[in-house]
C-alpha positions as a Markdown table, in Angstrom:
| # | Residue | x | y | z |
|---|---|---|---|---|
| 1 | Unk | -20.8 | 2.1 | -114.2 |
| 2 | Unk | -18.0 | 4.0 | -116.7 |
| 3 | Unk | -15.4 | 1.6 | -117.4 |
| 4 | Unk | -12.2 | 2.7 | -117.0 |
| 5 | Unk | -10.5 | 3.4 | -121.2 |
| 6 | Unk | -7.2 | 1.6 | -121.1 |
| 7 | Unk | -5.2 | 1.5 | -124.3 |
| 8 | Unk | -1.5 | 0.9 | -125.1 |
| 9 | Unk | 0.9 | 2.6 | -126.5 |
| 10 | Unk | 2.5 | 0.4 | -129.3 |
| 11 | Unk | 0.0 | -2.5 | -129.1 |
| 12 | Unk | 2.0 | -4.2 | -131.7 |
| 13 | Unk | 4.8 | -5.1 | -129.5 |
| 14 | Unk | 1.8 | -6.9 | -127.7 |
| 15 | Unk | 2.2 | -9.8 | -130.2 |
| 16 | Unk | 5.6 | -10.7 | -128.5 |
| 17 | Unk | 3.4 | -12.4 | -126.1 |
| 18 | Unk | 3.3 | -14.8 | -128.4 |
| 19 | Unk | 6.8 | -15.5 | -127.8 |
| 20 | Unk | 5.9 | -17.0 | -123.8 |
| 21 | Unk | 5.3 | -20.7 | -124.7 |
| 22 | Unk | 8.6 | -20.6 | -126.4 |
| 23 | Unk | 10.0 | -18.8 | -123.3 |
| 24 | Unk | 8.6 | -21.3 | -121.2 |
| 25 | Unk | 10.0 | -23.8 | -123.0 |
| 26 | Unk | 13.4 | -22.3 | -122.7 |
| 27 | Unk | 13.1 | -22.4 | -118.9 |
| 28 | Unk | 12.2 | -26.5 | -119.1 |
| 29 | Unk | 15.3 | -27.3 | -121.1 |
| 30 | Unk | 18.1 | -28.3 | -119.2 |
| 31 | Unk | 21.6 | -29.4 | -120.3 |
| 32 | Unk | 22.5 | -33.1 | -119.8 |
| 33 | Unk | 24.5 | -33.9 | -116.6 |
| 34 | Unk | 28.2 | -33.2 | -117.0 |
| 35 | Unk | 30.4 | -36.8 | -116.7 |
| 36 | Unk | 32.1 | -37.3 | -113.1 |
| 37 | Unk | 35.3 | -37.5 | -113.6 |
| 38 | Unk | 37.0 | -37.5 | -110.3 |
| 39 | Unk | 41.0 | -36.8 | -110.2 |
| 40 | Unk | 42.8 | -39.3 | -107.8 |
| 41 | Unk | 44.5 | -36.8 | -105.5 |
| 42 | Unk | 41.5 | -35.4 | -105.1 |
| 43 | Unk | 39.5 | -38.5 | -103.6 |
| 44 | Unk | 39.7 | -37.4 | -100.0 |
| 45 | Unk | 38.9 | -34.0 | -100.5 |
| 46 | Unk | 35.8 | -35.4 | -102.4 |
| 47 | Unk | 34.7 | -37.5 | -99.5 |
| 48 | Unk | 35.1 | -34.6 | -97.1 |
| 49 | Unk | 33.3 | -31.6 | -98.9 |
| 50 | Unk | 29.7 | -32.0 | -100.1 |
| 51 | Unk | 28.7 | -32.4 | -103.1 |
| 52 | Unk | 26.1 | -29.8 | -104.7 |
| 53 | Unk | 23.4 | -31.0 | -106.2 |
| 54 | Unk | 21.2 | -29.3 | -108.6 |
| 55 | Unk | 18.0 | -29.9 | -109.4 |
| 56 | Unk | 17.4 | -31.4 | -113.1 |
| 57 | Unk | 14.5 | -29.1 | -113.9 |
| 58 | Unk | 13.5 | -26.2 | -111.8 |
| 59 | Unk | 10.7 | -25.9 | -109.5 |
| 60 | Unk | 6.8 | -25.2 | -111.1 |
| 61 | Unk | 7.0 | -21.5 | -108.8 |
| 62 | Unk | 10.4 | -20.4 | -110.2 |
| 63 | Unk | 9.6 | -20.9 | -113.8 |
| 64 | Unk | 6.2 | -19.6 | -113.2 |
| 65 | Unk | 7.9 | -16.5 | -111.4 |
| 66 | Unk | 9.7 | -16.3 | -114.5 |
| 67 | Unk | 7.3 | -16.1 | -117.0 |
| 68 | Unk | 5.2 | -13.8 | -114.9 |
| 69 | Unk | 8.1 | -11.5 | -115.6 |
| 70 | Unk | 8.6 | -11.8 | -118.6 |
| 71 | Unk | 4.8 | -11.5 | -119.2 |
| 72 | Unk | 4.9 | -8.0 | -117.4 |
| 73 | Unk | 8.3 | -6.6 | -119.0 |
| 74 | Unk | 6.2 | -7.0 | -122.5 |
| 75 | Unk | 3.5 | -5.7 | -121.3 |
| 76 | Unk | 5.5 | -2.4 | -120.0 |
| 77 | Unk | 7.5 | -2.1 | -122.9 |
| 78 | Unk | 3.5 | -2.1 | -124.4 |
| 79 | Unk | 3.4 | 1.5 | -122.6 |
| 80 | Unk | -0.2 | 0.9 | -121.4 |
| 81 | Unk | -2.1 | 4.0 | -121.0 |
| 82 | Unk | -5.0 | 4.9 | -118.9 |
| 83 | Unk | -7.4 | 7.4 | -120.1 |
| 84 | Unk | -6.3 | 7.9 | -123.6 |
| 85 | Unk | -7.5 | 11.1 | -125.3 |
| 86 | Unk | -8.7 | 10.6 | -128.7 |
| 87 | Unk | -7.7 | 13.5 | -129.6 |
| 88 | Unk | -5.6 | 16.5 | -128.0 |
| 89 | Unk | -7.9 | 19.4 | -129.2 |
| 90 | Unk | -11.3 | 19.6 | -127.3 |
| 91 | Unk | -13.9 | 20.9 | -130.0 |
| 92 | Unk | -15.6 | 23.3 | -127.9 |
| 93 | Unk | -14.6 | 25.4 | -125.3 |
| 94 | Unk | -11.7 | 28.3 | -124.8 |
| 95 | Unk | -8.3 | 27.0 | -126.1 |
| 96 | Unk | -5.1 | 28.3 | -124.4 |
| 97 | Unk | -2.4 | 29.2 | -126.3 |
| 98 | Unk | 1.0 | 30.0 | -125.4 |
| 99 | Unk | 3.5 | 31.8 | -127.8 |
| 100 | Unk | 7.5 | 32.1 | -127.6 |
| 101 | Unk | 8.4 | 35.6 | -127.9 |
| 102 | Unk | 11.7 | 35.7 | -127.1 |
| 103 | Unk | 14.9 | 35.9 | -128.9 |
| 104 | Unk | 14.8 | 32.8 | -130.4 |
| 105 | Unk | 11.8 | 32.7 | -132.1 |
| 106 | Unk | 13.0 | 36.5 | -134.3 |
| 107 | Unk | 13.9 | 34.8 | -136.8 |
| 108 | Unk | 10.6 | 33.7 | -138.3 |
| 109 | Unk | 8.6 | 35.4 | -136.0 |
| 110 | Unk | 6.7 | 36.9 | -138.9 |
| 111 | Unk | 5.5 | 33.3 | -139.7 |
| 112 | Unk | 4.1 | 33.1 | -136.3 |
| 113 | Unk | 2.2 | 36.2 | -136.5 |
| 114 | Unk | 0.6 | 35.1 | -140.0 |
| 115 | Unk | -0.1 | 31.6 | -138.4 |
């Protein structure tokens, strides 16, 4: 079986992939709980609404949702590429070549013919 060539782009922005643990560990901190400090007036108002409560880290899926994405964003910023030609020239074959004649090209168009 011929494995399919895969190659990236800019395989040095791969190394930000390093940079996940820290990310991860970004997404575990959270920020100490705020002090209650209830205002008198508002003591009925507290006992009638609820009171949200937030969780003080969040849940294993979310944060592995998260560094999922950030995992795939590097990796598309990576540009992978599948079926990368090593090099644009083939070297045997006929070879197609297309030539600007037109108006803009007059003014070195002597170049052209020498080259």
């Amino acid at each position: 079986m011929n494995a399919l060539p895969f190659a990236f782009a800019y395989p040095a922005i791969l190394g930000a992939l390093v940079a996940l643990p820290v990310i991860w560990w970004l997404l575990r901190l959270t920020p100490p709980r705020p002090k209650a400090e209830i205002f008198p007036p508002l003591k009925i108002l507290a006992s009638v609404l609820k009171r949200e409560e937030t969780p003080a880290q969040s849940p294993w899926w979310l944060t592995l949702l998260r560094m999922l994405l950030a995992a795939t964003i590097i990796l598309a910023i990576a540009d992978p590429v599948f079926n990368p030609r090593s090099s644009s020239l083939a070297s045997g074959g006929p070879l197609v070549l297309f030539v600007d004649n037109s108006w803009a090209a007059a003014p070195d168009w002597e170049r052209r013919v020498q080259t």
